[in-house]
C-alpha positions, 0 to 999 in steps of 0.5 A: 482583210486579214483578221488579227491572227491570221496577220500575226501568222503572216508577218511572224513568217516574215521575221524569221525568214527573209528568203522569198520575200522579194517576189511578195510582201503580204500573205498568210503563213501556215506556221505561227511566227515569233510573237509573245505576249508580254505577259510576265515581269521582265520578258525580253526579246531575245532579238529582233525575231522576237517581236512581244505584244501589249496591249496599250490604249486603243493597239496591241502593240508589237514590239522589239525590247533589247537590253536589261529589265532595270536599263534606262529606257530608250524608245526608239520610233520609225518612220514610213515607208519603213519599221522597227528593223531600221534600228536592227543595229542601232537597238543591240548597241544600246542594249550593250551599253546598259540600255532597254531598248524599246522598238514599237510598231507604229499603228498600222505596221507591223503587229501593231492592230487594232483592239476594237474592229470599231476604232477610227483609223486615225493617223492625226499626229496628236493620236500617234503620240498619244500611242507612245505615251499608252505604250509607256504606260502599259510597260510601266515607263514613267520617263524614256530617251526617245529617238526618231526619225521620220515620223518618229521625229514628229511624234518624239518631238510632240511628246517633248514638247507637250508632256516633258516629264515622260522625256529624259532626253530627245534625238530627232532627225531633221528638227522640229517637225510638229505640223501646224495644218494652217501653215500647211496650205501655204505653197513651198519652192517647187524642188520642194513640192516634188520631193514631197510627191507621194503625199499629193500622190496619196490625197487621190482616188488612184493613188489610195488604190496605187497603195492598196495594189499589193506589187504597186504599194511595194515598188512605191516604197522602194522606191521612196527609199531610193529616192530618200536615201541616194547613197545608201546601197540596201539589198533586195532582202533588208528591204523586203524584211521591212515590207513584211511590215506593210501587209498589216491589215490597217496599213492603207488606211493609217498611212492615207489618214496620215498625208491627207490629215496634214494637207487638211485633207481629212478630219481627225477626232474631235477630243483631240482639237484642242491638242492640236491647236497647242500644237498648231502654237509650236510649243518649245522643247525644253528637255535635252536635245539632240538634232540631226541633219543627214546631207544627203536627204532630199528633205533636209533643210540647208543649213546647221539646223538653224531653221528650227533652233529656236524651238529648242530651248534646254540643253541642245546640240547638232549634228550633220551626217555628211553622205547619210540619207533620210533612214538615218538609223539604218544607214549610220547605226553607230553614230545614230547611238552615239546620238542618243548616249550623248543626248542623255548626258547633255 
């Protein structure tokens, strides 16, 4: 396993230069890559190549922030198996538009580390929230527009749902996507299953390893990338730039604990259950929302997002991206940031 600043060394290579990375994904490199420490008032990013770290709650947290210092704050949260560069073009526009725009990686990913050797490796989806808000925190953010996808989407959707005075407004792709672990047990329409085969996949011995395999780890996000957005035509290059991503020495560990957490594989921690159960309750999301179904993604659910409408209860609208796939901000950057304008002025 890589020590912390051995893998900075090797994914701060990765974010200047993309060149070779279709043959490997995870490796030292012998020069520092283009990471700061946010260490000084209105440090910035002078783009996507510039990724800063902060320290925040139990992480160091590496991050993408575009934009003006006193801009309105717009946190924008990715899913797996992807990063920060799925909003590339989505975080620029906002940026443009007034906004700061704040790219974190999630734990696990990226530069994002651990600051203690001894934490649990804790994927649940409570903890992961819960990084938002100490991101927030450690920057000084009392309220943020914040926007996902994925992963993103769930833990956007927690934040809304549990602490609403931290959430200007919200864009979540494909709804409501707070697990309820119960319901979780309950069997889906086999078409639905198979879509979902990488979990079951992950809840094994072989696949654990599969994971960890570092050639069979990344053919499985291509993969998943492929079959997740089938109409989106992405070089060898963009995809490597994101599976840099992956060497992160918690990766297999956080994306294990996440699938097998949700199947009521894996336990979580103790101080966070009764968390859980309020979100095992659904609570509703009050504060102004956009939702986001993209047609051509295997997940979305038939429909004009009907299935999960009552949950939201303020201000609210819907959008269909016909012929987009589940990355949605990397596929359809301008519309994606339409969203999220539109989304703080409801």
């Amino acid at each position: 396993m890589m020590d912390r600043r051995t893998f900075a060394k090797a994914v701060g290579l990765a974010a200047t230069t993309t060149a070779g990375l279709a043959a490997t994904t995870a490796g030292p490199a012998a020069a520092e890559g283009a990471y700061a420490r946010a260490a000084r008032p209105g440090r910035a990013s002078a783009s996507f190549d510039d990724v800063l770290q902060i320290d925040a709650g139990e992480l160091d947290v590496g991050y993408v922030d575009l934009g003006p210092r006193d801009g309105r704050p717009v946190i924008l949260l990715h899913g797996w198996p992807y990063d920060i560069h799925s909003y590339a073009e989505v975080a620029p526009i906002l940026a443009r538009q007034g906004y700061r725009a704040l790219v974190p990686y999630f734990r696990g990913f990226g530069s994002t580390t651990f600051r203690s050797p001894d934490t649990f490796r804790n994927a649940q989806q409570s903890r992961i929230a819960l990084d938002v808000t100490e991101f927030m925190d450690a920057l000084g953010i009392d309220r943020a527009v914040i926007a996902g996808y994925d992963w993103g989407s769930r833990t956007g959707d927690i934040i809304a749902a549990i602490w609403p005075h931290r959430v200007k407004a919200l864009v979540s792709v494909t709804g409501y996507l707070i697990t309820n672990r119960e319901a979780q047990r309950t069997p889906i329409a086999a078409a639905s299953e198979w879509a979902w085969w990488y979990q079951y996949y992950f809840s094994t011995e072989r696949g654990a390893k599969g994971l960890a395999d570092p050639k069979i780890g990344t053919d499985l996000a291509r993969l998943v990338w492929r079959f997740n957005s089938p109409t989106w035509s992405f070089d060898e290059a963009t995809f490597a730039r994101t599976a840099a991503a992956f060497s992160n020495p918690d990766y297999v560990d956080i994306v294990l604990h996440n699938y097998r957490w949700r199947l009521g594989l894996a336990d979580g921690a103790r101080r966070y259950d009764a968390l859980e159960r309020k979100l095992a309750a659904a609570p509703p999301i009050a504060v102004p929302t956009i939702t986001i179904d993209p047609a051509a993604d295997p997940f979305t659910p038939a429909g004009d997002g009907a299935g999960y409408r009552a949950h939201f209860t303020g201000p609210y609208e819907h959008r269909t991206f016909a012929g987009i796939g589940h990355n949605v901000p990397q596929e359809a950057p301008a519309d994606f940031a339409r969203a999220v304008l539109d989304a703080d002025r409801l």
